[in-house]
C-alpha positions as CSV (number, residue, x, y, z in Angstrom):
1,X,69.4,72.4,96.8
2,X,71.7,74.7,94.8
3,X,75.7,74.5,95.1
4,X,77.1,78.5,94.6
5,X,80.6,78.1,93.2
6,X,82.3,80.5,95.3
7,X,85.7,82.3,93.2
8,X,88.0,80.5,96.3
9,X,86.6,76.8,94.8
10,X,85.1,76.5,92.2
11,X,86.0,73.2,91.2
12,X,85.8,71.5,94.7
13,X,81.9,73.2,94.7
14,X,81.3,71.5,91.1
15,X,82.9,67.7,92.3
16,X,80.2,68.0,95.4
17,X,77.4,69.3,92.8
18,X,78.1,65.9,91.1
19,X,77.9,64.1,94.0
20,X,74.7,65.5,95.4
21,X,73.2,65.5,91.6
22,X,72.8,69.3,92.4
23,X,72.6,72.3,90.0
24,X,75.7,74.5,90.2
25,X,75.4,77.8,90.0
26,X,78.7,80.3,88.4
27,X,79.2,83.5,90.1
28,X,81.1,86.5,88.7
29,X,83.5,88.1,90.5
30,X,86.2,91.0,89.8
31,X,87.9,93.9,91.4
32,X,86.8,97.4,91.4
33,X,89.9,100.1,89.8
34,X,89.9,100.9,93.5
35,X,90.7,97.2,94.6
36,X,87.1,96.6,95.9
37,X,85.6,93.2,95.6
38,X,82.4,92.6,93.1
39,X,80.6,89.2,93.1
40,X,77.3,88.5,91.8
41,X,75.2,85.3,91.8
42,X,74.4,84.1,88.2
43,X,71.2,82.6,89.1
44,X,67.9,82.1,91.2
45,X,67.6,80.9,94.6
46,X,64.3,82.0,95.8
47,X,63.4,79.4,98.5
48,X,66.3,77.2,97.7
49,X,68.4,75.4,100.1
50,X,71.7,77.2,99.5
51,X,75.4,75.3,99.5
52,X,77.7,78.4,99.5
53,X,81.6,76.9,98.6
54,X,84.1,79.3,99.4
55,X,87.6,78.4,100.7
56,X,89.0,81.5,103.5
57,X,92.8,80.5,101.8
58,X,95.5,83.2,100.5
59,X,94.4,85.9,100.0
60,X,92.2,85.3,102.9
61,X,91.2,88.8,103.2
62,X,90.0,88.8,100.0
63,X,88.4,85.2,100.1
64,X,86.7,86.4,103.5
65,X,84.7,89.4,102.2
66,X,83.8,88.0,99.1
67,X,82.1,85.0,101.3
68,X,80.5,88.1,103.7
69,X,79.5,89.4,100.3
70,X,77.9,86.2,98.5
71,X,76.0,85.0,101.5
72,X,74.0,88.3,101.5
73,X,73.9,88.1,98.0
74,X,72.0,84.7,98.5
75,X,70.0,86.1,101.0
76,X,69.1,88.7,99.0
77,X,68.2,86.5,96.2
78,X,65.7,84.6,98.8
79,X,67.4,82.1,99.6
80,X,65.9,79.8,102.4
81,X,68.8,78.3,104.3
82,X,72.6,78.7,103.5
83,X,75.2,76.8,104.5
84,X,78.7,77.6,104.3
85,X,81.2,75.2,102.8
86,X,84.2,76.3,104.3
87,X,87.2,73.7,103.2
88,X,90.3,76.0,104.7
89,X,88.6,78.0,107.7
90,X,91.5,80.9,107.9
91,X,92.0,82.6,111.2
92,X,91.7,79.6,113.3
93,X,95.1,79.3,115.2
94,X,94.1,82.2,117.1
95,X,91.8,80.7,119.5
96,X,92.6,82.6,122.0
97,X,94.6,85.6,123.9
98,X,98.1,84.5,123.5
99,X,99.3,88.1,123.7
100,X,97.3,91.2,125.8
101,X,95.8,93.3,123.2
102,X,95.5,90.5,120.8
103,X,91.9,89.8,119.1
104,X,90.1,86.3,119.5
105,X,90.3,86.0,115.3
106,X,88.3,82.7,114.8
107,X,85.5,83.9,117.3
108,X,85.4,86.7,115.2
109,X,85.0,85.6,112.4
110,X,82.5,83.3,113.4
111,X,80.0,86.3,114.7
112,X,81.2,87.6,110.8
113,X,79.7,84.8,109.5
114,X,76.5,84.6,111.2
115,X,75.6,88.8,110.6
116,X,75.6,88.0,107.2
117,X,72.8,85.3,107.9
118,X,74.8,82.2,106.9
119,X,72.8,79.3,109.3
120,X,75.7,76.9,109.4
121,X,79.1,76.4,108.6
122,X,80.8,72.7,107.2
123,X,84.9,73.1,107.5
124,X,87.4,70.4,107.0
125,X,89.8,69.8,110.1
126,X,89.4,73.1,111.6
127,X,92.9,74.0,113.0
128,X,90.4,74.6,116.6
129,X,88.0,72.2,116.3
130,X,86.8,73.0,120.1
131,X,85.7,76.9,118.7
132,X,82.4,74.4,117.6
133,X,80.8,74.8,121.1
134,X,80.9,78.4,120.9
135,X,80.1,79.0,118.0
136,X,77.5,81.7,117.3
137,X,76.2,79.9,114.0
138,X,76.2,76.1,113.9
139,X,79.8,74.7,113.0
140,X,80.2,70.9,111.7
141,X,84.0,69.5,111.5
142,X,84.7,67.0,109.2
143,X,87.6,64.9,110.2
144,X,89.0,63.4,106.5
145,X,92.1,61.7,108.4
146,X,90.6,58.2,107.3
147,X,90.6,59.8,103.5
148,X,94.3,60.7,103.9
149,X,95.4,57.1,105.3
150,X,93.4,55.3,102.2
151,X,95.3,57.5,99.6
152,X,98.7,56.7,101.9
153,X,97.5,53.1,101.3
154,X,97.1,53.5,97.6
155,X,100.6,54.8,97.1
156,X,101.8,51.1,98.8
157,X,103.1,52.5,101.8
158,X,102.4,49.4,104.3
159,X,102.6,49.6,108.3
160,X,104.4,53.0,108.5
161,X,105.3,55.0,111.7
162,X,103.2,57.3,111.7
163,X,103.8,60.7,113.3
164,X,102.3,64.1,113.7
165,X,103.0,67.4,115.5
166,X,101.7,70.0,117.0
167,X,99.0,69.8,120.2
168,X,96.8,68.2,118.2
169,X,99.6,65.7,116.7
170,X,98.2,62.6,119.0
171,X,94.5,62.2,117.6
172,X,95.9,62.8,113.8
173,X,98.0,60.3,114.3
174,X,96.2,57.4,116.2
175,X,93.5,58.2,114.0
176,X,95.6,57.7,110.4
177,X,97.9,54.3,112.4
178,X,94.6,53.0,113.3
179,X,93.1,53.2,109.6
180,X,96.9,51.5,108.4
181,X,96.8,49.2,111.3
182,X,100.2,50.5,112.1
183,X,101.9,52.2,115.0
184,X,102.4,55.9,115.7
185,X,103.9,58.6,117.9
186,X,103.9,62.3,118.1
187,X,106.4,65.0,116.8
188,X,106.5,67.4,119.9
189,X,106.7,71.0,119.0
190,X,107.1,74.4,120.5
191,X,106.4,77.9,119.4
192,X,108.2,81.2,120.8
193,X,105.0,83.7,121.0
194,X,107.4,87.0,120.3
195,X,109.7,85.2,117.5
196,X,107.7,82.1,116.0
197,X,110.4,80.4,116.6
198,X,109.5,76.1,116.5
199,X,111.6,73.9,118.3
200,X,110.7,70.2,117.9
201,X,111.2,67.0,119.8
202,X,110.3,63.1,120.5
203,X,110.1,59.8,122.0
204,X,110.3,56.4,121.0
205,X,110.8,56.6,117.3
206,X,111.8,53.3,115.9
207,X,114.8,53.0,113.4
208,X,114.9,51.8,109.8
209,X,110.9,52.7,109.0
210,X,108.7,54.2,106.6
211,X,107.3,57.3,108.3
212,X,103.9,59.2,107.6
213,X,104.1,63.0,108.7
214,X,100.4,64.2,108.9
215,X,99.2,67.6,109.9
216,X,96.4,69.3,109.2
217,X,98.0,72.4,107.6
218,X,101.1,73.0,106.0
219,X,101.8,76.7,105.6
220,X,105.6,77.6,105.6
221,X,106.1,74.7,105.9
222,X,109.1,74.8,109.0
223,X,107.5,72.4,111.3
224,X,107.6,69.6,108.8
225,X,110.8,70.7,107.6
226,X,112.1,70.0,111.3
227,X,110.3,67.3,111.9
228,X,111.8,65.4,108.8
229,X,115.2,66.8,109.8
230,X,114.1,65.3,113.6
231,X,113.1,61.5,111.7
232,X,116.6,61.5,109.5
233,X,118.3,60.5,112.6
234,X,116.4,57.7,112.6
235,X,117.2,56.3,109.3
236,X,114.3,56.4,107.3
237,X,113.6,54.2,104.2
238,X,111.1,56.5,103.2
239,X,109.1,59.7,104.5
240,X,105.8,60.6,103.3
241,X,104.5,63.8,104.0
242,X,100.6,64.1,104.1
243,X,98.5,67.3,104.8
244,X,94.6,68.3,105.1
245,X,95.4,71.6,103.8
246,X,98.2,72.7,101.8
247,X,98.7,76.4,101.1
248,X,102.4,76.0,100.5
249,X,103.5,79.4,101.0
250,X,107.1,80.7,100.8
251,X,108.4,77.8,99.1
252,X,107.3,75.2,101.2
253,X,106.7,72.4,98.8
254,X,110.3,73.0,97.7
255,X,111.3,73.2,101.4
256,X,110.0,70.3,102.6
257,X,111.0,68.1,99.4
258,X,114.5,69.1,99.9
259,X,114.7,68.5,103.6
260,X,113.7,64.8,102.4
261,X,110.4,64.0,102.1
262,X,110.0,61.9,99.2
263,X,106.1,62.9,98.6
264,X,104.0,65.1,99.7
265,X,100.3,64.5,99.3
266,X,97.0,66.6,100.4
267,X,93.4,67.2,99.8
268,X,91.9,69.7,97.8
269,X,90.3,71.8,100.3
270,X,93.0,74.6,98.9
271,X,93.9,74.1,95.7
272,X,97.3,73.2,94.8
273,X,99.9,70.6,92.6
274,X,100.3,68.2,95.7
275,X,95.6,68.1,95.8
276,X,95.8,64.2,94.9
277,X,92.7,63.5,97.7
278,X,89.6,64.7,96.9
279,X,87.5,65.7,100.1
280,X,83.9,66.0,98.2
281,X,82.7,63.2,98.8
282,X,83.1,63.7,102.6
283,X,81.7,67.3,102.1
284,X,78.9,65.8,100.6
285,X,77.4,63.2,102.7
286,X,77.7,65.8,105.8
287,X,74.5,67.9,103.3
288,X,72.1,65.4,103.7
């Protein structure tokens, strides 16, 4: 088994080489004067077992192709099997036809993936983890909710309320409390399809608690940003912010610190300053 270090990640592909005791192999990559993408493979596969690690986060258009591009590359180089090591899986909240004329994004994607010969795809907390049983190329989840509530642990927040939004926001959150051994609830949220507009609401929030916010992406970072807003009124000693994926565009770090949080934690499946949990080991034991 060889790991490619895809251009997206290459130090979350050398942290699972070293767990897997697997060679890691560099790959060049540049743009064309034109803006064209040129990757190359900088070493042999022939009837390898290929790990191809290569993260679909901004640019994603760019991150996308070059993946397209390396798995034929690997292909080409006669490789026997590859797998993709997706960490951030871009394209996934469109999982379906919100809007007539609108594309299916993640299913296509998914057929992308499988032209270029990839045999299966490993993600980490896929924003539509239910596109799996469609999927034209296999597609393994990996859940690292239980990773996020040890590093919660490690910082010395005890028995928090935890919360989480979104439609989703119920299993993230029963499945971080249950790992604390602590209580949780859900952040309600709702998204105009014309404006993007979020409005968010809840139920049953305690007073005078440490609060865990956990979503699986934070992107602009405004549904957090309301939800602390929301959890103020509640008179919080503390609120901890944690996140699968952070790409932290527009600000958000600075947003959501601002609004109140007083840390902000995520893994490393997109790398950024707030990567404190590592998700390669999970990665790892998912290759066999």
């Amino acid at each position: 088994m060889k790991i490619v270090k895809g251009p997206a990640s290459k130090e979350l592909a050398e942290k699972i080489a070293r767990f897997t005791s697997a060679e890691a192999v560099d790959v060049a990559d540049r743009f064309f004067p034109d803006g064209e993408s040129y990757v190359r493979i900088l070493g042999r596969l022939d009837q390898e077992d290929v790990i191809l690690v290569q993260g679909l986060h901004p640019p994603q258009d760019t991150n996308l192709l070059r993946l397209l591009l390396l798995a034929e590359a690997a292909k080409g180089l006669g490789a026997k099997k590859v797998k993709a090591v997706v960490p951030y899986f871009a394209y996934a909240r469109q999982d379906k036809r919100f809007l007539e004329g609108e594309p299916v994004s993640v299913h296509v994607l998914l057929d992308c993936l499988k032209a270029v010969g990839i045999d299966e795809v490993l993600t980490v907390n896929i924003h539509s983890p239910w596109v799996a049983r469609e999927s034209p190329v296999k597609l393994t989840n990996i859940d690292c909710s239980g990773l996020l509530a040890s590093y919660v642990i490690q910082a010395g927040i005890e028995k928090p309320f935890v919360v989480s939004p979104g439609k989703k926001g119920s299993e993230m959150a029963e499945a971080v409390a249950s790992v604390l051994e602590s209580d949780y609830g859900v952040v309600k949220t709702s998204r105009n399809p014309e404006t993007g507009e979020v409005t968010v609401s809840a139920e049953n929030v305690p007073f005078d608690r440490e609060f865990v916010v956990v979503d699986d992406v934070i992107s602009t970072g405004t549904t957090i940003v309301k939800a602390i807003q929301l959890l103020k009124q509640f008179r919080p000693s503390k609120i901890i912010v944690v996140a699968v994926h952070g790409l932290f565009v527009q600000s958000a770090a600075e947003k959501i610190l601002a609004a109140g949080a007083n840390v902000v934690m995520t893994t490393d499946t997109v790398p950024n300053p707030f990567a404190y949990a590592s998700v390669a080991g999970l990665i790892a034991s998912h290759l066999g």
